[in-house]
DRENRO-128225 format. One record per residue: x, y, z of N, C-alpha, C in turn; residue in one letter. Coordinates in steps of 0.2 Angstrom, whole numbers, plus 5000, padded with zeros to 4 digits. Each point is the difference from the previous one (the first is absolute). Layout:
XYZXYZXYZa/...
END
This chain:
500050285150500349945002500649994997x/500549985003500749984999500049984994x/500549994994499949954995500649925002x/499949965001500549955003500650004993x/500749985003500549984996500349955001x/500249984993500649935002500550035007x/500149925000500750035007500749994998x/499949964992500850024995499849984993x/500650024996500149994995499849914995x/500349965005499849934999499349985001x/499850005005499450005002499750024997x/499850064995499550024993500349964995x/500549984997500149974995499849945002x/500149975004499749935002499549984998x/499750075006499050014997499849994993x/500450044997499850024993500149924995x/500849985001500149954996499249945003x/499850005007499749955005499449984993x/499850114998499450004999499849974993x/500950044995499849964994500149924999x/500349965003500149954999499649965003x/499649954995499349965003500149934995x/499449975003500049944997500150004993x/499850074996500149994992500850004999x/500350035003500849974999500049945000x/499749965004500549935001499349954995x/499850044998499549934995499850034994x/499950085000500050034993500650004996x/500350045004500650014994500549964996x/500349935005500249954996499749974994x/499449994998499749984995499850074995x/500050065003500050034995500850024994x/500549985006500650004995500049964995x/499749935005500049944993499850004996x/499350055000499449974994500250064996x/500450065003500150054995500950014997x/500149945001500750014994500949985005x/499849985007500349945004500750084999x/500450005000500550035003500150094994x/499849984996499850064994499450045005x/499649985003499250045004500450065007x/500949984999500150045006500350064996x/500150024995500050044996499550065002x/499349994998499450035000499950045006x/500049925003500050015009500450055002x/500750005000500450045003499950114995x/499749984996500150084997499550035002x/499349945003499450025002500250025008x/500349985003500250015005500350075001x/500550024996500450065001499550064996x/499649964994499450084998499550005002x/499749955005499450005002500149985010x/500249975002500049985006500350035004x/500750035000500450035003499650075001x/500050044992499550075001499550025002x/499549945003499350004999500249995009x/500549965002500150005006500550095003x/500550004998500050075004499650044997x/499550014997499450074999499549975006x/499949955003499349975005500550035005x/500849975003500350025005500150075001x/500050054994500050074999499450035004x/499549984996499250025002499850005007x/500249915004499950015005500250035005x/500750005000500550055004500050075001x/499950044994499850064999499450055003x/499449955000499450025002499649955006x/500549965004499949955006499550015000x/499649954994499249995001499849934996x/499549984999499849944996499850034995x/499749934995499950014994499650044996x/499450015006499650045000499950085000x/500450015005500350075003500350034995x/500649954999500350024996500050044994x/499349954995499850004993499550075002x/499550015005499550065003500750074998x/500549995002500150035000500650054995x/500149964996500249994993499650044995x/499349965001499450034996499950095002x/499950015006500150055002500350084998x/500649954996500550055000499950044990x/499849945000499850004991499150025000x/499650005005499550024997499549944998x/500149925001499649945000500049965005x/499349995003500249955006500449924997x/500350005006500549914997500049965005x/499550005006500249985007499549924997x/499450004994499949954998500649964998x/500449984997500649994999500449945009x/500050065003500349965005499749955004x/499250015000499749965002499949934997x/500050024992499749944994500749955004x/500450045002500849964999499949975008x/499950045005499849955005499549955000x/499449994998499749954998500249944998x/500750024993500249954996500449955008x/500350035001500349975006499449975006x/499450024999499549985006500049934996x/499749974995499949974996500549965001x/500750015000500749984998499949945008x/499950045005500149985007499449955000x/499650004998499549975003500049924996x/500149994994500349934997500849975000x/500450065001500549975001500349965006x/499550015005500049975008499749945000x/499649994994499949934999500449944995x/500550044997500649974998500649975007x/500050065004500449985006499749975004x/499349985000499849955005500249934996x/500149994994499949944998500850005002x/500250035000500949994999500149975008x/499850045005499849985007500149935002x/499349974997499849924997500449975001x/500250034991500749934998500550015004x/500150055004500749995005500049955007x/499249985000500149955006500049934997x/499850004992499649944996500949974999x/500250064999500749994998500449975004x/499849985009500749965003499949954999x/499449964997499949934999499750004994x/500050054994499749994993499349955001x/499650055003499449975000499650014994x/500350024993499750014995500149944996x/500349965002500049924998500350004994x/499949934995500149994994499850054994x/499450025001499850054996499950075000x/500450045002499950075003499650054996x/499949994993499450044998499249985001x/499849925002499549995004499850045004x/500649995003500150015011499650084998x/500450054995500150075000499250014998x/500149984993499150015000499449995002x/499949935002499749965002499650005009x/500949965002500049995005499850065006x/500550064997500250055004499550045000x/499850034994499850064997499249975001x/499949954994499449955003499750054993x/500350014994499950044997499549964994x/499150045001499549964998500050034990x/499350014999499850034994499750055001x/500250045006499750075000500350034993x/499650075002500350074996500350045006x/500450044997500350075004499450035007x/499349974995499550065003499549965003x/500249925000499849945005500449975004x/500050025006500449975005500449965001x/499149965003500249935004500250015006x/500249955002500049975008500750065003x/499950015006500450035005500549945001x/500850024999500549965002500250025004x/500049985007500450015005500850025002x/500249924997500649995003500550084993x/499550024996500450044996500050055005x/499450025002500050075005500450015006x/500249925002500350015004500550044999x/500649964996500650044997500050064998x/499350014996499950094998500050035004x/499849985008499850045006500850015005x/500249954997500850015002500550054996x/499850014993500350024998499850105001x/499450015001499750075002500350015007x/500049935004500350045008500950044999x/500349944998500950034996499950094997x/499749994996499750074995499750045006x/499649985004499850075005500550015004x/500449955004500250035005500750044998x/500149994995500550044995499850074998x/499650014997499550065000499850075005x/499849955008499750035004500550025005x/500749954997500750045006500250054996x/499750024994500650064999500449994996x/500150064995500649994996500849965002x/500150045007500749975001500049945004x/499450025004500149925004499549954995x/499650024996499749924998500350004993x/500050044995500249994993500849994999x/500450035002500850015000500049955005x/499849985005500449955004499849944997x/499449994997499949944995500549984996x/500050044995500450004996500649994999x/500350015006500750025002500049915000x/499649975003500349935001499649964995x/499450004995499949994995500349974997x/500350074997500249994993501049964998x/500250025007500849985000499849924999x/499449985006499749925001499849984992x/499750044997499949974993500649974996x/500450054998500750004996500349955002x/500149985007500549935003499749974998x/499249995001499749924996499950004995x/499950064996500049964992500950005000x/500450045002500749974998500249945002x/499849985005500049935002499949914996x/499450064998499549964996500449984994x/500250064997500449994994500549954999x/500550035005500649955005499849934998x/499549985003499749904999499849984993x/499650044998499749994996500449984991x/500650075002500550004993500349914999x/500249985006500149935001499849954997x/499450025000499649944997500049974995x/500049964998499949964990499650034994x/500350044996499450034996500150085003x/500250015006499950075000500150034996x/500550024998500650044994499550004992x/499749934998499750024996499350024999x/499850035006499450025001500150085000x/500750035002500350044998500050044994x/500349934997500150034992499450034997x/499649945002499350014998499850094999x/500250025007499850065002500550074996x/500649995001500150054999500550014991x/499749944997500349984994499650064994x/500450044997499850054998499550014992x/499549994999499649984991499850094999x/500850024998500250084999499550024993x/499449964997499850004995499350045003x/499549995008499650005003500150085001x/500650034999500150095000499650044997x/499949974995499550024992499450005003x/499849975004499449975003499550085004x/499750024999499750065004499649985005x/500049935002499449985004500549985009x/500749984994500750015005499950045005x/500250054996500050095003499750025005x/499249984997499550015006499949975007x/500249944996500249955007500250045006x/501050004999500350035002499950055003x/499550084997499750045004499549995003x/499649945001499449995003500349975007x/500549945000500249975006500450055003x/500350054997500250055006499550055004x/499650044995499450025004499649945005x/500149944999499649955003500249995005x/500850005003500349995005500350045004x/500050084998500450065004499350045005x/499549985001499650025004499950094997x/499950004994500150074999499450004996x/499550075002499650034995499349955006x/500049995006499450015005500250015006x/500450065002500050025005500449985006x/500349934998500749995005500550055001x/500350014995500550015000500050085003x/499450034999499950095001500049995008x/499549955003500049995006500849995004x/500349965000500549984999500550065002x/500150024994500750065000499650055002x/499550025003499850065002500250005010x/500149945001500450005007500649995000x/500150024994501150004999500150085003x/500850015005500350055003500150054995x/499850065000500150094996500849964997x/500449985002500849974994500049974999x/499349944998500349934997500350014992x/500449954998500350014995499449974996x/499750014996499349994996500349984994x/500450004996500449974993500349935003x/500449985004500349955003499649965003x/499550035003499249935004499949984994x/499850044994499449974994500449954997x/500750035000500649944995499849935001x/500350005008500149945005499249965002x/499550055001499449964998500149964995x/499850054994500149964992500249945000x/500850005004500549964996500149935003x/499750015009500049945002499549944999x/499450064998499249964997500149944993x/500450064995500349954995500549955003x/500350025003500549935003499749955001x/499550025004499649935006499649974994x/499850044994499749964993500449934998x/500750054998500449954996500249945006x/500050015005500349935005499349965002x/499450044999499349945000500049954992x/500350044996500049974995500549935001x/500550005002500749985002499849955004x/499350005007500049965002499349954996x/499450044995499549975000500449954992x/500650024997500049954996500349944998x/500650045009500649945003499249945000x/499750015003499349975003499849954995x/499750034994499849984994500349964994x/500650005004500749974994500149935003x/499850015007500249935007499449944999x/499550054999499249974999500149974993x/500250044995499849964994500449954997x/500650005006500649934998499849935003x/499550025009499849935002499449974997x/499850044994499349994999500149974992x/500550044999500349984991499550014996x/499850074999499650034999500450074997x/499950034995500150064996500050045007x/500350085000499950045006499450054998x/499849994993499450034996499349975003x/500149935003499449985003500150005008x/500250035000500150015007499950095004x/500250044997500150064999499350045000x/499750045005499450045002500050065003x/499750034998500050075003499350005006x/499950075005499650025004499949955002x/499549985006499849965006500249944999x/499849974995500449935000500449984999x/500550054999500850005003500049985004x/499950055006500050015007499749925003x/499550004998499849955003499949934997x/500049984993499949965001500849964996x/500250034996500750004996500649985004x/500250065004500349985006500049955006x/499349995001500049935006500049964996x/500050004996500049924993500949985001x/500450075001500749985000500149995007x/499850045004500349975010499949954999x/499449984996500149915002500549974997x/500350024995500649974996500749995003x/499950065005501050035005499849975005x/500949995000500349975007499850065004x/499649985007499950015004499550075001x/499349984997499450034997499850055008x/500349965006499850035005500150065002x/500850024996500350055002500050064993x/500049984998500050054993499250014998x/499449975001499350024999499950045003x/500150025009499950055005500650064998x/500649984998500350075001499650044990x/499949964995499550034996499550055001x/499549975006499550014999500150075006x/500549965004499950095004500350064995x/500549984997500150044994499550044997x/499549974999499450024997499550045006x/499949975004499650055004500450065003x/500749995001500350075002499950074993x/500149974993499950024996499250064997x/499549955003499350035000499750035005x/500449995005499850045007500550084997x/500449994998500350065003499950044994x/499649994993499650024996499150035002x/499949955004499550035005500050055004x/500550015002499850045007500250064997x/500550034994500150054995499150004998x/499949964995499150004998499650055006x/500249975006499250025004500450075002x/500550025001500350065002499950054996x/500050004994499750034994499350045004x/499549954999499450045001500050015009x/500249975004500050025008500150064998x/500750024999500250074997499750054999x/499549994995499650044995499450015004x/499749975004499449995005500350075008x/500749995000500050025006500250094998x/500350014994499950054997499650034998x/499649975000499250024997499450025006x/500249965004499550025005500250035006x/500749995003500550035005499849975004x/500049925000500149975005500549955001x/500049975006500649965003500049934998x/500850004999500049944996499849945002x/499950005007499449935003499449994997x/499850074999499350004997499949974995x/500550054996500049994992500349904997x/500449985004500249975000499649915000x/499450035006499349955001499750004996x/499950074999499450004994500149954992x/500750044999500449974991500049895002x/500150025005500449915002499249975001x/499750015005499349995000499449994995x/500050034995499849994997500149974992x/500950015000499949954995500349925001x/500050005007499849925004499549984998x/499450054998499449975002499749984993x/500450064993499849974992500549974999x/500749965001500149955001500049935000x/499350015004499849925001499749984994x/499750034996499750004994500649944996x/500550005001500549964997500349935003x/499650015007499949935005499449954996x/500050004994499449964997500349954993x/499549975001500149934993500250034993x/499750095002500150034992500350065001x/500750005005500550055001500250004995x/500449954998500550014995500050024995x/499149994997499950034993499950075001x/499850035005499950065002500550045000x/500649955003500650065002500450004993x/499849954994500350024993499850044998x/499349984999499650064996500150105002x/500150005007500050075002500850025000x/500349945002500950024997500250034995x/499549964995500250024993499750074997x/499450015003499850084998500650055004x/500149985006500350065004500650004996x/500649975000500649994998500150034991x/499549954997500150024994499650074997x/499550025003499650064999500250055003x/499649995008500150065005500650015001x/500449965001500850025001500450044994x/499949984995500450014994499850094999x/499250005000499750075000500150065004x/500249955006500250085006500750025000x/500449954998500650014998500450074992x/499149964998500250054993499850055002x/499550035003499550045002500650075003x/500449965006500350025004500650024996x/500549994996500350024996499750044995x/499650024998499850044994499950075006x/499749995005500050075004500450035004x/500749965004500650035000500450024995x/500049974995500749994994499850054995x/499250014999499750054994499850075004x/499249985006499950065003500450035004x/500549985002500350045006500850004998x/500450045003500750024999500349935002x/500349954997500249955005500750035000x/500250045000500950044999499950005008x/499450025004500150025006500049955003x/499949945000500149945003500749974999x/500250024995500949964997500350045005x/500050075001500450055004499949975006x/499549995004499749965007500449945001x/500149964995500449945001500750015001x/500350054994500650025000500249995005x/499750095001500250035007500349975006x/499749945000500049945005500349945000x/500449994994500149945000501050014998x/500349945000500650024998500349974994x/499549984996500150024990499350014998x/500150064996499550044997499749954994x/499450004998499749994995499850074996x/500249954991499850064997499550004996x/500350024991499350014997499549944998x/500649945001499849944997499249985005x/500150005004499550025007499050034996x/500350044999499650034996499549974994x/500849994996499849974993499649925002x/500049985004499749925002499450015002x/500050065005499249995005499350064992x/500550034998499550034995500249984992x/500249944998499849964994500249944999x/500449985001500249915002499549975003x/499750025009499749965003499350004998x/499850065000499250024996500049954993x/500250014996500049974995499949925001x/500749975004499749945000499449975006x/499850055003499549975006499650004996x/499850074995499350014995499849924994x/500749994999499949954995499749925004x/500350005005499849935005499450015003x/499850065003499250015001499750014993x/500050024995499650004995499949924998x/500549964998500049954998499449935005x/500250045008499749935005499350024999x/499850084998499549994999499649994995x/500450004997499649974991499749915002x/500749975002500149935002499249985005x/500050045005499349995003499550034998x/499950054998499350024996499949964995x/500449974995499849954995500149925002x/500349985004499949945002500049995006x/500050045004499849975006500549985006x/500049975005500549985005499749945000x/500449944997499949955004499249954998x/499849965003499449965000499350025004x/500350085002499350025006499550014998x/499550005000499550045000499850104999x/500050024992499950045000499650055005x/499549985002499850045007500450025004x/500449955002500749995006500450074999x/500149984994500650054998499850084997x/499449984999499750085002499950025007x/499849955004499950045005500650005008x/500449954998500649985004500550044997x/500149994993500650044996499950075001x/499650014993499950094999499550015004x/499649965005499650065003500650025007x/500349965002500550015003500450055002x/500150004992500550095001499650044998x/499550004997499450044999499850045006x/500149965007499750005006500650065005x/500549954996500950035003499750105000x/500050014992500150054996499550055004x/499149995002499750035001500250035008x/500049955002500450025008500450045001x/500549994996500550055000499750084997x/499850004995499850064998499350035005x/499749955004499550065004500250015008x/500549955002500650035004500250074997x/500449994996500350114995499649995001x/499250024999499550054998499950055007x/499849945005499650025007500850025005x/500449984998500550025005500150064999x/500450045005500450075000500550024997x/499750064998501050004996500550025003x/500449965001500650035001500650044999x/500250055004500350064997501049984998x/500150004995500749994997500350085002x/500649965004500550055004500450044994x/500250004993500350024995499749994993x/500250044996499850014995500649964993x/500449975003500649984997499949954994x/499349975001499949954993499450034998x/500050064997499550034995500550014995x/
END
């Protein structure tokens, strides 16, 4: 079977920026510059970016390009070449992304919502009622107690999976590149936009300050540090199979050092300008309310939803600026979606040699169908509690995993030469020096640590069983999969001997 390819240079970096850039740009990252040392956090951020983000992305764009195949494939045959099966590996990683896909589409349904609640601010006086309350209808379940089926969530979930499949089921070039293509330019006009109004405002500028005012003391801080490299692995879609999938449909000359750069570099852009817009936001909110911007000031969902609608109501002309926000937000997690499900469709049609309709039905089909699970009075505890194992455990793990066996088992000189060859400014040994002790070092220390942090206390208010059996039985379930897939599958034969 053909392997499809972009039909230009733009159109894959688009994809790629479409893929890394999601809701946690515009509602994580602002508040983690705040809460980690407001303009001093860009420090961290930015060196994390150049010895972990940038590396970590052209060795995935290397990988994929090299051996036009998925994560899977890929790792089978890696393993192969050294004499260890690893094609578990690529699986554990498509997984993470099944998982990824399946609650993340119930964030873009809620975002869906608010974009129609948003031409009339139907979330009233109170917008944290409306959100948890009203909307969500959010009881005393547990994670692993449902409750009541919510329709009107499903709806928008069920609009948000049609967008994602028909995108999917056209094809790289007609459904993913031609999204994209109009995406993401749409994004950047309306947060630029957004900005434009917004800066205008009374108090914007010290909401600013707020932001990016530098506590150069916070450097000493090692929990800084980690920060900085967690939110970048958190946001570059790297280490579950995006990205291999991805650049394994890039043309035999793409320049592979220049995609990763420009990935990289627009990803952090679009950070520091959500930051730019969420605390022009926050600085406007906390002068009409005459209120500290410390009481005003939230990270994750209640940003998005409830923090933010609190301020539409506050601006001139809430009609116009609440919709162009919110589409903001769903163009944002759609096109991080449809990266998400492309991933494992990828991996499915690799694996079994079939067509991408097929493959396509099946991925999208059925994770419509564990999705709805999130349609309930106790989605939202669910979609924490399983957020937080994936992101902070499963993720963190395969990322280390997957560097320890490029960077130590295998030549990675062969893959620097592969980018070279191909690019038009070489990377050298610094290259190296990053992905085999800089980036290891510190994923090792922020995985060791998240897991000290939940083995001794826990996540949260759940229910021990929950998180035995939601949390760790979860990857528990990941891992097995993955590894009796390697066992029973076929080995496949490695064309070269080049990475023994």
């Amino acid at each position: 079977m053909k392997r499809e390819q972009w039909n230009s240079r733009v159109g894959f970096i688009l994809a790629a920026v479409g893929s890394a850039i999601g809701l946690g740009n515009i509602w994580r990252f602002p508040y983690m510059a705040y809460d980690n040392g407001g303009g001093a956090f860009f420090i961290p951020y930015l060196f994390a970016m150049l010895t972990a983000g940038i590396p970590f992305m052209i060795m995935e764009f290397s990988l994929g390009h090299k051996f036009r195949q998925t994560s899977p494939q890929i790792f089978a045959k890696l393993g192969n070449s050294i004499g260890i099966k690893l094609e578990w590996l690529g699986w554990f990683q498509v997984f993470i992304a099944a998982v990824i896909a399946v609650y993340y589409v119930a964030i873009i349904g809620w975002t869906i919502s608010y974009l129609g609640f948003s031409f009339s601010q139907s979330w009233g006086d109170n917008p944290n009622q409306f959100f948890f309350q009203d909307y969500l209808k959010l009881g005393n379940n547990s994670p692993s107690s449902l409750g009541d089926f919510q329709a009107g969530i499903a709806i928008s979930m069920t609009l948000a999976w049609t967008m994602t499949s028909i995108a999917i089921l056209s094809g790289v070039k007609s459904g993913i590149e031609r999204a994209s293509k109009i995406m993401m330019p749409l994004l950047f006009i309306m947060v630029l936009v957004l900005i434009v109004r917004v800066l205008m405002l009374p108090g914007a500028l010290s909401g600013l300050n707020y932001l990016f005012e530098p506590d150069f003391s916070r450097l000493l801080d090692t929990s800084v540090w980690s920060a900085a490299y967690g939110q970048i692995f958190f946001t570059l879609s790297v280490g579950f199979a995006i990205m291999l999938a991805y650049s394994s449909y890039l043309p035999s000359k793409a320049d592979i050092n220049n995609n990763a750069f420009m990935t990289v570099l627009i990803n952090c852009g679009f950070s520091i300008l959500a930051g730019i817009l969420v605390f022009g936001v926050l600085g406007y909110m906390a002068e009409q309310q005459m209120k500290p911007l410390t009481e005003v000031v939230s990270s994750g969902i209640g940003l998005a939803f409830v923090t933010i609608p609190t301020a539409i109501n506050l601006m001139p002309a809430p009609y116009i600026l609440g919709p162009l926000f919110f589409t903001a937000l769903v163009i944002a997690g759609l096109s991080s979606h449809i990266s998400i499900i492309e991933a494992v469709t990828s991996a499915v049609i690799d694996k079994l040699n079939i067509s991408r309709k097929m493959a396509g039905a099946i991925v999208c089909g059925t994770g419509y169908l564990v999705s709805m699970a999130f349609a309930t009075n106790g989605g939202l505890l669910l979609l924490d509690l399983v957020d937080y194992f994936i992101n902070n455990i499963a993720l963190l793990l395969s990322c280390l995993i997957e560097l320890l066996v490029i960077a130590w088992l295998l030549k990675i000189a062969i893959l620097r030469q592969h980018a070279n060859q191909r690019s038009e400014f070489k990377i050298g040994a610094w290259w190296e020096i990053c992905l085999r002790f800089i980036s290891p070092t510190i994923l090792c220390a922020i995985l060791l640590k998240n897991l000290y942090i939940t083995l001794v206390e826990g996540y949260g208010d759940y229910p021990i069983a929950d998180q035995l059996f939601l949390g760790w039985g979860l990857i528990g379930t990941m891992l097995f999969f993955a590894i009796l897939i390697n066992a029973v599958g076929k080995k496949d034969s490695f064309p070269t001997d080049e990475y023994k």
